[in-house]
Structures are given as C-alpha cells and as structure tokens.
N, C-alpha and C positions, 0 to 999 in steps of 0.2 A: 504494500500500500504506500508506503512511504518513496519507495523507489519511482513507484508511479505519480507521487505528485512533484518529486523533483523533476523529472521528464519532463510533465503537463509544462511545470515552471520554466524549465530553460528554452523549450521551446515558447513559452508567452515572452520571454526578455527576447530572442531572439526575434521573432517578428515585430515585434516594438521597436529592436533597434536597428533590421533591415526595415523598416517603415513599409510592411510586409509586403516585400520584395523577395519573399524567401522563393517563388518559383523561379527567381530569374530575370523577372519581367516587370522594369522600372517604368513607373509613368514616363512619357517623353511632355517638355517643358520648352516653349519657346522664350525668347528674349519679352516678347510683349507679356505674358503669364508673369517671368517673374518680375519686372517692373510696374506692373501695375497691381501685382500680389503685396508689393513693398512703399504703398504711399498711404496705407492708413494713418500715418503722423502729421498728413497733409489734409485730413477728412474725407481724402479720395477713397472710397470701396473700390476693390479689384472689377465688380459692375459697372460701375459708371466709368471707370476707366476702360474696361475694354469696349463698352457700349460709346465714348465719345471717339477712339480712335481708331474703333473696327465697327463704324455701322453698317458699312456697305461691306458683302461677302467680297468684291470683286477687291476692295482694297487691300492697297502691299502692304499692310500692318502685319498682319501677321508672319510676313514671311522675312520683315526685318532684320537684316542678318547681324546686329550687336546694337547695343544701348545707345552709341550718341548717334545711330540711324533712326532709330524712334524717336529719339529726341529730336531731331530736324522734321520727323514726322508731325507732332507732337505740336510742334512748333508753325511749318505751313499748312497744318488743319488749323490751328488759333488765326494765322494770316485767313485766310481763306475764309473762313467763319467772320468776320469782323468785317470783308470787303462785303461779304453779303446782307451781315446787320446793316453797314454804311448804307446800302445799294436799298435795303427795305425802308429806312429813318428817312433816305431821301426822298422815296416815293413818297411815304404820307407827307412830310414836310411840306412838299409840292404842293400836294392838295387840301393844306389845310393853313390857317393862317397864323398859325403857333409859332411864336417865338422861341420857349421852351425846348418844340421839335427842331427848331433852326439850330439850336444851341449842341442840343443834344446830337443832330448831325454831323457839327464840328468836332466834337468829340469823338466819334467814330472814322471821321476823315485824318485825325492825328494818330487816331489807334492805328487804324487799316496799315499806315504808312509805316508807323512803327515797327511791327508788327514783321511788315514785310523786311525789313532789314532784322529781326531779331530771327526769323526764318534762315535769311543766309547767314548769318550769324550763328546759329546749330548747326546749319549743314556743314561752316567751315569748320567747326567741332570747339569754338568761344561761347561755351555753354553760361559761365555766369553771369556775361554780356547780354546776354538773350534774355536770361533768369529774370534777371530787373527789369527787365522792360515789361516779359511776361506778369510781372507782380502788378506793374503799374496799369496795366492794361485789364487786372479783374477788378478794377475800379470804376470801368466806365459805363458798364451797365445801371448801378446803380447811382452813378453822375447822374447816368442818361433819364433815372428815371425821379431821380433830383428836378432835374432845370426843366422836367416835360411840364409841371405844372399843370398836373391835371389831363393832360392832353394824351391820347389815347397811342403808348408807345406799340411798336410792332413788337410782335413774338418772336421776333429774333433776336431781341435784345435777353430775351432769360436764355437762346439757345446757346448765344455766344459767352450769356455768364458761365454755362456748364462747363461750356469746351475751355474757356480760359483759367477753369479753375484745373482742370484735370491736367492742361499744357504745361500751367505753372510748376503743379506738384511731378511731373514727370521732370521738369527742365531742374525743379530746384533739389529732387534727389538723385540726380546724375551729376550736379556741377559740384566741382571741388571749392568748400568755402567759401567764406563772402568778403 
C-alpha cells in the first residue's frame, strides 16, 4: 500500500513538473501567445490583446517571427487605427457645426501623425521612442471626448482607445527602461 502511494506520488510531482508533458507532446507557443500572455501589469488580458492584434484570421500577427516584429505590429495597427478615428471625427465634424468635434479632430490629426513615425520607429526596433509616444496617444480619446462637449463623438474613438491601450502595453513590455 505504501509503495503504491509513493508511485501514485512521484508520478503526480512528475506531471506537475513536466506541466504534463509527460507523453512527449508540448503545447507549441507563438511569439504573439506569449506576449500578450505577459501584459496583465498593463491591465491588458491575453483576450483583448490577441483580439486587438489578431482580429482579422488573414493577419500576419500570428505568424510574427520575434517580439520587436509584433511590436512594429502593434504599433502600425495603433497608426492605422487613429488615421481611421481621424478619417470618422472628420466626417461628423463636417456635418455638424461643433467646435468641440473641430477640436477633437485636431487631436487625432497630431495622433495619426505621431503615430505614424512611432510605427517606423518599432519597425527600426527604437522601441522606447515609440513607447512614449504610444503613452501619449491613449490620451486622446478621452481628450476627444473632453472638448466634444456634448456632441455626438464616432465609435471609433473607444475602438482606437482599445487598440492604443493594448499597442502601448505591448510597446512598453518589450522596451528596455525608461
């Protein structure tokens, strides 16, 4: 009896400590898994990260071949995302006589720009360079919905909060230091 519950035992530590892996057969892990497994210090969940940077099956996120390639990723989805808040803020703008929206357009016309140099900026792999810029650009949503006064912002301004927050928390746990 005794022999048999040492057995049961060694074999339960051993599957605990192959993270029961004992047939052989390891989960396989991409770079996007385990970066965005590693940003809950950011309030980013491993979901909203892989849902802002893999929404489309046909996207190269997943097949990102190392970290500061997600991160340039990471980074012209935040550009990309911001040119098309810009691009919705100035439709309504247009059609409506808000100054608030005028205001709040400006602000996405400095993001977008930014944005896009903070983009090349990760791709040439000047990750903390990018980082700050990304910090400062998850502020502009709620700028935007600051100076709207009342005035009926587009839905693309919470889509862009999402993606800039998720951009940030990627850009700011891959950059060395601040």
């Amino acid at each position: 009896m005794a022999s048999s519950n040492l057995l049961f035992s060694l074999l339960f530590a051993a599957a605990a400590v192959c993270g029961g892996a004992i047939s052989g057969v390891a989960a396989a892990t991409t770079v996007l898994d385990d970066v965005c497994g590693s940003l809950g210090g950011y309030y980013v969940t491993p979901d909203a990260c892989l849902s802002a940077l893999c929404h489309d099956p046909s996207s190269p996120c997943a097949a990102a071949r190392d970290a500061p390639a997600l991160a340039a990723l990471a980074a012209r989805l935040a550009a990309s995302n911001a040119t098309a808040a810009r691009d919705s803020v100035a439709a309504a703008a247009a059609s409506s006589s808000s100054a608030g929206l005028r205001a709040c357009l400006q602000l996405y016309t400095g993001a977008a720009a930014a944005l896009e140099w903070a983009a090349g900026s990760a791709a040439a792999g000047r990750l903390p360079g990018a980082r700050e810029v990304m910090d400062a650009a998850r502020y502009v949503p709620s700028g935007c919905d600051g100076v709207a006064a009342g005035a009926a912002v587009p839905a693309a301004n919470g889509g862009f909060d999402a993606m800039a927050t998720v951009a940030h928390a990627v850009l700011a746990s891959l950059s060395k230091g601040y």
